[in-house]
N, C-alpha and C positions, 0 to 999 in steps of 0.2 A: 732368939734369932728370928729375923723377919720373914713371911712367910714369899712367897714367888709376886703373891698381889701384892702384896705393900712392897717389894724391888719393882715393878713396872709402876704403881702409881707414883715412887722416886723419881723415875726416868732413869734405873741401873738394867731396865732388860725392856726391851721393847715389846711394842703388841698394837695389833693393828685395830685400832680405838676406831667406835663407830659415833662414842657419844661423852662425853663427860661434864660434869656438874661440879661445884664446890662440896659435894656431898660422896656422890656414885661415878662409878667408870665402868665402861659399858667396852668388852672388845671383841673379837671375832676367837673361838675359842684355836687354840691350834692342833688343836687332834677332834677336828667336829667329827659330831654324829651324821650330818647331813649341811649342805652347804646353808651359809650363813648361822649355823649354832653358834650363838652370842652370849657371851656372859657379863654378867650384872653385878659388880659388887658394893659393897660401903666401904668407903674410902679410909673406916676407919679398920682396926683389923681387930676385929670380935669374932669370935672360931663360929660360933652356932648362931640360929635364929633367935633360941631362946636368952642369947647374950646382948640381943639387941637393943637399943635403947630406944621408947615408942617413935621418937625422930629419927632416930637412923630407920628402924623399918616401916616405915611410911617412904623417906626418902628413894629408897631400894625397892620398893613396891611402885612408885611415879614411875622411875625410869625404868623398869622391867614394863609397864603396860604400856609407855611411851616409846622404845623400843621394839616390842610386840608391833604394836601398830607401824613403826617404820617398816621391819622386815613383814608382815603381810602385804602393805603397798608394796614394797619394792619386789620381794620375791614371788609373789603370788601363791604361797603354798599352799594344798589342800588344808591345812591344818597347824595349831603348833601350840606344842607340849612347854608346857611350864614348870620345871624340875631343881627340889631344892632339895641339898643331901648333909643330915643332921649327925656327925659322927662317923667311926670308921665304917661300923654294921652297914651301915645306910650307903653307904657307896661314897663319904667323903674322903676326896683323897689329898684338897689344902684344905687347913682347919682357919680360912679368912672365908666370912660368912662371901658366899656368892647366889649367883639363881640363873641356870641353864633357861636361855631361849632356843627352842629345838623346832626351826621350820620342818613340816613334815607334808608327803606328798602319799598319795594313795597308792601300798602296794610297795614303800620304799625300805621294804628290809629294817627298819628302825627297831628296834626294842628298846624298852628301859634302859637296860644296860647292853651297849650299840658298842659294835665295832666300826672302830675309827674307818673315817675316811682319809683319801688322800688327795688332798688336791696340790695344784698349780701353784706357784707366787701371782700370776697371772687371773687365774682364776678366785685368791684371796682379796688383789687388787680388787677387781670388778664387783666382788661383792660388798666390802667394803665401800666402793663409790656410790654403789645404790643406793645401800641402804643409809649412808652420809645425807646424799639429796632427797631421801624420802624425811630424814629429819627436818 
């Protein structure tokens, strides 16, 4: 059965894309840790890191640092946490390789493993459009 990533990079469930390639798809996660948490994945569907084939994780590694750099221009955060979760132990809960971009602000309650926020459709719009034009 296909995992939730491979139904959205389909087009059978939506997701509010900040970026994609012929390789990675990049979207806005829906239960962030903090506004603009973006997720990264290979378009292809390999559960772990270490299933990855040296071009898919390179591919997945461009657009996670290309990314990065959109939402630091666009969001301005004090910081941001770069998290990839290998397994159930690990905190993997789809087994289609991805990689958490976690903007982070000084003081903002975040931990490793963060309780969700909850924002707006409004508020997912706007960040979205940012960090769109900072690509």
């Amino acid at each position: 059965m296909a995992t939730i990533f491979t139904r959205i990079i389909n087009g059978e469930i939506p997701a509010l894309k900040v970026y994609e390639d012929a390789d990675t798809l990049a979207f806005l996660d829906i239960a962030p840790a903090s506004p603009g948490h973006t997720l990264v994945i290979c378009k292809n569907e390999v559960a772990t890191l270490t299933e990855l084939s040296d071009a898919q994780l390179l591919a997945t590694a461009r657009t996670t640092q290309r990314v990065a750099a959109a939402i630091q221009q666009a969001l301005q955060p004090d910081g941001i946490n770069i998290m990839q979760n290998n397994g159930a132990a690990a905190g993997q809960t789809v087994f289609h390789y991805h990689v958490h971009i976690i903007p982070r602000w000084t003081d903002d309650g975040v931990m490793q493993f963060w309780e969700h926020k909850s924002l707006s459709q409004a508020e997912f719009t706007e960040i979205v459009a940012k960090i769109s034009r900072a690509l």
